[in-house]
N, C-alpha and C positions, 0 to 999 in steps of 0.2 A: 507500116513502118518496116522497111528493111533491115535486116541482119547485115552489120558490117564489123570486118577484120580489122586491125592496126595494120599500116603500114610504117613500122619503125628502124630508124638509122641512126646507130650508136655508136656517138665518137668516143671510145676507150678513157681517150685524157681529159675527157669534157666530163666532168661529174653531174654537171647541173645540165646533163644536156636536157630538150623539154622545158626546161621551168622558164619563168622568170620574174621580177619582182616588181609589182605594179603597186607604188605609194605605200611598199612594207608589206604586202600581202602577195606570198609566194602564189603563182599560176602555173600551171599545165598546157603544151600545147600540143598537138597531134595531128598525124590523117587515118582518117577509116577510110576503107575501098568497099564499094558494093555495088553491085549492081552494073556494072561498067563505067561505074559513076568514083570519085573520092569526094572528099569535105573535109575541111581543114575545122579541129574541133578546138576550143577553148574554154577549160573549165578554172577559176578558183580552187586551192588545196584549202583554204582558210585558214592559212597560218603565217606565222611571222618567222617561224624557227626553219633555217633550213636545212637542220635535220630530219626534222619531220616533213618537207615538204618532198624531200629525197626516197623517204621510206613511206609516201604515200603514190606519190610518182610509180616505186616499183610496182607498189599492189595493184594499183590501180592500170600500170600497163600488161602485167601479165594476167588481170581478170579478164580485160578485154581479148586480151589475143586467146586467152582457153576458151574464154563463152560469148566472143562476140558482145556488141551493142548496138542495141536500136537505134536508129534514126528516125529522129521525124523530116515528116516535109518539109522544106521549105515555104515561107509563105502564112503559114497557118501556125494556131500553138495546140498546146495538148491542155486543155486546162486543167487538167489532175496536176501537172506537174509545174504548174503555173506560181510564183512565188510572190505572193499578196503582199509583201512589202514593197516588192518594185511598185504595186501599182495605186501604192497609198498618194 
């Protein structure tokens, strides 16, 4: 699994830029570059407040940009990280 960067673009006036609200439950979306490659990433905040979805937003893009995140392949999954409710 590759180490990948954020490539992130902040519109000043856009508060919520990143997020958006999928049936009440704020999301995150993003691109990592690596490898000569990018991937458009999309994770759930799991929340409904967006203020918390704002102050998880920031954590969570400046963890990436100090320590980078893995990527998996494509194609395949990790099963460690695999969430046993999707596949009840």
């Amino acid at each position: 699994m590759p180490l990948a960067f954020p490539s992130i673009r902040v519109e000043p006036n856009n508060p919520t830029h990143h997020l958006w609200n999928n049936n009440g439950t704020w999301w995150i979306h993003y691109t990592v570059h690596f490898d000569h490659r990018k991937r458009r990433v999309r994770r759930t905040l799991g929340t409904r407040s967006l203020a918390d979805a704002i102050a998880s937003r920031d954590a969570l893009l400046l963890k990436i940009a100090g320590e980078g995140e893995y990527v998996p392949e494509r194609g395949g999954h990790d099963p460690a990280s695999c969430d046993r409710r999707l596949l009840a």
